[in-house]
LOSELUM-82483 format. One line per field, with one value per residue (C-alpha): residue number from 1; x, z, y. Coordinates in nm, 3 decimals. Last residue first. Example, Ala and Ser with C-alpha at 12.3 -4.5 7.8 and 13.67 -1.06 7.14 Angstrom:
# LOSELUM-82483
k (2:1)
east (1.367:1.230)
up (0.714:0.780)
north (-0.106:-0.450)
//
This chain:
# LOSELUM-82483
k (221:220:219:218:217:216:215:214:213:212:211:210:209:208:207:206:205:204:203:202:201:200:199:198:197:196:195:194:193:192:191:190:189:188:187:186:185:184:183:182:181:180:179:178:177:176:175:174:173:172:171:170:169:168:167:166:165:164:163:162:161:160:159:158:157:156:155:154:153:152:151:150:149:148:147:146:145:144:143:142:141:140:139:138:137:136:135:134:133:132:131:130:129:128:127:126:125:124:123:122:121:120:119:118:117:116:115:114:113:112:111:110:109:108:107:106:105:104:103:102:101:100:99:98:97:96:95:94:93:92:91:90:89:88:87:86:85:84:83:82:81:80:79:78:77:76:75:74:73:72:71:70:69:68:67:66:65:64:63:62:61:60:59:58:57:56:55:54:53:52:51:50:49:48:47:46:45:44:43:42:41:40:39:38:37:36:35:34:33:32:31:30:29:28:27:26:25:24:23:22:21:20:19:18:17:16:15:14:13:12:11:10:9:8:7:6:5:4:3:2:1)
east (-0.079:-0.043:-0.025:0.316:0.497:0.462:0.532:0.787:0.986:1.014:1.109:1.399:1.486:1.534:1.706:1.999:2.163:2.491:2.396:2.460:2.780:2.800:2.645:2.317:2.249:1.965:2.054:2.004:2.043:2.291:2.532:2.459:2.056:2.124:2.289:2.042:1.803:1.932:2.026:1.633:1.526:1.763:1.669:1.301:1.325:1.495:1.241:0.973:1.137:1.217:0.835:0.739:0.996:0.862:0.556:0.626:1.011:1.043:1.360:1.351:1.364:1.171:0.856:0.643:0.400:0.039:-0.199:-0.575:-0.568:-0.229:-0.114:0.234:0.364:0.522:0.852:0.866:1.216:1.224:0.918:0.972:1.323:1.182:0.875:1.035:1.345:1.135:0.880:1.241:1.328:1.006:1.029:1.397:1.313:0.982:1.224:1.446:1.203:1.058:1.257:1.096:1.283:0.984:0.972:1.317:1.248:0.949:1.173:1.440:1.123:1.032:1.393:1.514:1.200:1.191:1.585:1.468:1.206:1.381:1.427:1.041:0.935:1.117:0.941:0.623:0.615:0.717:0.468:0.204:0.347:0.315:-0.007:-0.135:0.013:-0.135:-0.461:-0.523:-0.742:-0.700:-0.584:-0.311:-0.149:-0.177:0.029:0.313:0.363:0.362:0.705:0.897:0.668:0.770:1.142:1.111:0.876:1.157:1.431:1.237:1.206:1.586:1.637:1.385:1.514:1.854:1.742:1.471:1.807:1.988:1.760:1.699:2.041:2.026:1.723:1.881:2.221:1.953:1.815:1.704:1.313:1.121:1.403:1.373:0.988:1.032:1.276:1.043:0.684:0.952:1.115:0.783:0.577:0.878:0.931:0.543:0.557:0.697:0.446:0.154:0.314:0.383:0.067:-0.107:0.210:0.054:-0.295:-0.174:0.021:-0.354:-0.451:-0.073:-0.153:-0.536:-0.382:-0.046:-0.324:-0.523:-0.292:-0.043:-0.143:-0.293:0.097:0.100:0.000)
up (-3.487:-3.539:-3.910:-3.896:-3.760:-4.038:-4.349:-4.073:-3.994:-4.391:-4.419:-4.246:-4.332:-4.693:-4.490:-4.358:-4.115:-3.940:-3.640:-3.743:-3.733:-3.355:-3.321:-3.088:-3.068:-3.160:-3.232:-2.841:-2.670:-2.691:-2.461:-2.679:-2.705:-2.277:-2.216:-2.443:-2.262:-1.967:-2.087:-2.186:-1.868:-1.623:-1.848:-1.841:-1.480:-1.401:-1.631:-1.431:-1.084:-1.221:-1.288:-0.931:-0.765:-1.016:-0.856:-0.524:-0.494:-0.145:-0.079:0.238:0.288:0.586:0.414:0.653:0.679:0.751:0.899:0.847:0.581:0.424:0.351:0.235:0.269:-0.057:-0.021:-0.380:-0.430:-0.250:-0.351:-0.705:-0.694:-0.513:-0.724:-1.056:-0.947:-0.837:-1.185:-1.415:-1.191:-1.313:-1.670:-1.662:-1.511:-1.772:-2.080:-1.982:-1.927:-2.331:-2.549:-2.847:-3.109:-3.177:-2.770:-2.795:-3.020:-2.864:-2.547:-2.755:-2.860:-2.580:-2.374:-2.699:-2.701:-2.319:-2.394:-2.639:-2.466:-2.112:-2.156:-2.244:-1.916:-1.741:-2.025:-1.967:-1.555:-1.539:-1.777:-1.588:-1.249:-1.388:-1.557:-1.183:-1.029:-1.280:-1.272:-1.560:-1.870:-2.039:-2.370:-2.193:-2.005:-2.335:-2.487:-2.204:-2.294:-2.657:-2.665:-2.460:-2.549:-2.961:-2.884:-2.703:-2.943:-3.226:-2.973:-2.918:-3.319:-3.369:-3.071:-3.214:-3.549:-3.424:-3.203:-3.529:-3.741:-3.461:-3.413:-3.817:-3.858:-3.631:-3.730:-4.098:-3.985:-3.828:-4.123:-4.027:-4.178:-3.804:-3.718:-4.020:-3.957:-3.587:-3.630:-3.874:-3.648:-3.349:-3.566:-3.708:-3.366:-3.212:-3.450:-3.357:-2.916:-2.889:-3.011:-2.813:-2.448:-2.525:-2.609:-2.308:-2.062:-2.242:-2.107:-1.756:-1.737:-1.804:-1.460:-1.319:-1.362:-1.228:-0.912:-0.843:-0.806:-0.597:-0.398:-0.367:-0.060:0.117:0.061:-0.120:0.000)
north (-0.720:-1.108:-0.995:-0.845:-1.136:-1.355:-1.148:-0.953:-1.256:-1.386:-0.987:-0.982:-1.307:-1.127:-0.843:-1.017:-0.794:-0.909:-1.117:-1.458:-1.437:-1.372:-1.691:-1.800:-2.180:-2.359:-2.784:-2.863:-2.541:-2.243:-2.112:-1.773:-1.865:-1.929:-1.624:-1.430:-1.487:-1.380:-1.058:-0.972:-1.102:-0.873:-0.621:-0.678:-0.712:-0.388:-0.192:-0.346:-0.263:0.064:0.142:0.061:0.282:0.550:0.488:0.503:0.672:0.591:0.481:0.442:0.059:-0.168:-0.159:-0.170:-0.525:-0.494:-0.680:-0.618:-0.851:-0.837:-0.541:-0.512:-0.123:0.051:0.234:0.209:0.092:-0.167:-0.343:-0.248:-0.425:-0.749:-0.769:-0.711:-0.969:-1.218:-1.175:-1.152:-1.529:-1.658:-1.610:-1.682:-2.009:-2.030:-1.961:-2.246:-2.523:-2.461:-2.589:-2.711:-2.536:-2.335:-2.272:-2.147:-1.869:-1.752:-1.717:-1.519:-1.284:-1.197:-1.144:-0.988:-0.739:-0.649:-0.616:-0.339:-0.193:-0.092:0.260:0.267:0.117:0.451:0.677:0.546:0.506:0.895:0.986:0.857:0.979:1.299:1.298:1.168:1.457:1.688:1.513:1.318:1.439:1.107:1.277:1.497:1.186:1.016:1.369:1.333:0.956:0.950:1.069:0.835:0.560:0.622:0.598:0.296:0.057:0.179:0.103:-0.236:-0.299:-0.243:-0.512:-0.762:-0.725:-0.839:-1.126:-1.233:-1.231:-1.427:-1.711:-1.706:-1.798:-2.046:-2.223:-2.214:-2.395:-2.667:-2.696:-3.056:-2.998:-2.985:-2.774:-2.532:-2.503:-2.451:-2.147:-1.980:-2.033:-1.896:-1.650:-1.456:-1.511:-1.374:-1.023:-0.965:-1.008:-0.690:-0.493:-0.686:-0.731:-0.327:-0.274:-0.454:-0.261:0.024:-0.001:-0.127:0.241:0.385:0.196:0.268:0.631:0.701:0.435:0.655:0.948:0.798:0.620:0.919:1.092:0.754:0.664:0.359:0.000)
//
């Protein structure tokens, strides 16, 4: 629990924060649909050597796309806060939350799409431990970082930290997952798993994958 101060208006700006974190789960999510449905396709055949150069096309394309997905949250965030007639505090915190999420898109992207990628290869144990350990490190960050109270019940647990920062707290837990997630991922694609393994070479743009990713991806808009 918040500061009865800055519930209200922390709770106008998370609510059209949830809005974006929908969009955001929804723009990233295109380049892996195109790899993953790619990537499985070339494994079913044997190309492995195809798999793996699609792996690190969609990586690639996934962290142009994310900057892309960044740069237009930074500046959409002050005229959404505009458009829902928000308080001023709660415009603030809004914009705030957007542009801290938004520093994070591109490894929200790679950690996205690098899951998708390993499911079409069939793996799919690794992507739920990184899954869960992003969701420990969100709540443990944003819970520190927020000064936020546990209530449980008519119990409740202080915050032991003084940090403080509420909402912003919040966002930078979220931002600190998806990094966290995002190089994660791509420690295990670099490791690599059975035939799928992330290679340097495979990184230099190749625009005709490029667009066998996008003809794919592009319609699950």
């Amino acid at each position: 629990a918040l500061p009865e101060a800055v519930v209200l208006p922390a709770m106008d700006a998370i609510g059209i924060g949830s809005y974006i974190g929908w969009f955001i789960a929804i723009a990233v999510s295109g380049v892996g649909v195109g790899g993953q449905a790619l990537i499985a396709r070339a494994m079913g055949g044997g190309h492995e050597k195809m798999a793996s150069e699609v792996l690190g096309q969609s990586i690639l394309l996934a962290g142009v796309w994310g900057m892309i997905v960044s740069i237009g949250l930074w500046f959409i965030a002050e005229p959404l806060g505009d458009l829902c007639q928000l308080s001023d505090a709660a415009k603030t915190y809004l914009v705030q939350y957007i542009r801290i999420l938004a520093l994070s898109m591109p490894f929200c992207s790679i950690m996205t799409t690098g899951a998708m990628a390993l499911h079409g290869s069939g793996n799919t144990l690794r992507p739920a431990i990184v899954t869960l350990f992003v969701n420990v490190v969100n709540i443990t960050i944003s819970f520190v970082m927020s000064g936020a109270d546990i209530r449980i019940g008519e119990k409740v647990i202080s915050n032991p930290f003084e940090w403080d920062l509420h909402v912003v707290g919040i966002a930078l837990g979220t931002a600190a997952a998806y990094i966290v997630g995002g190089i994660c991922i791509l420690g295990v694609l670099f490791r690599g798993v059975k035939d799928l393994k992330l290679e340097v070479k495979n990184l230099v743009p190749r625009f005709d994958i490029f667009w066998k990713i996008g003809r794919i991806g592009i319609p699950s808009f």
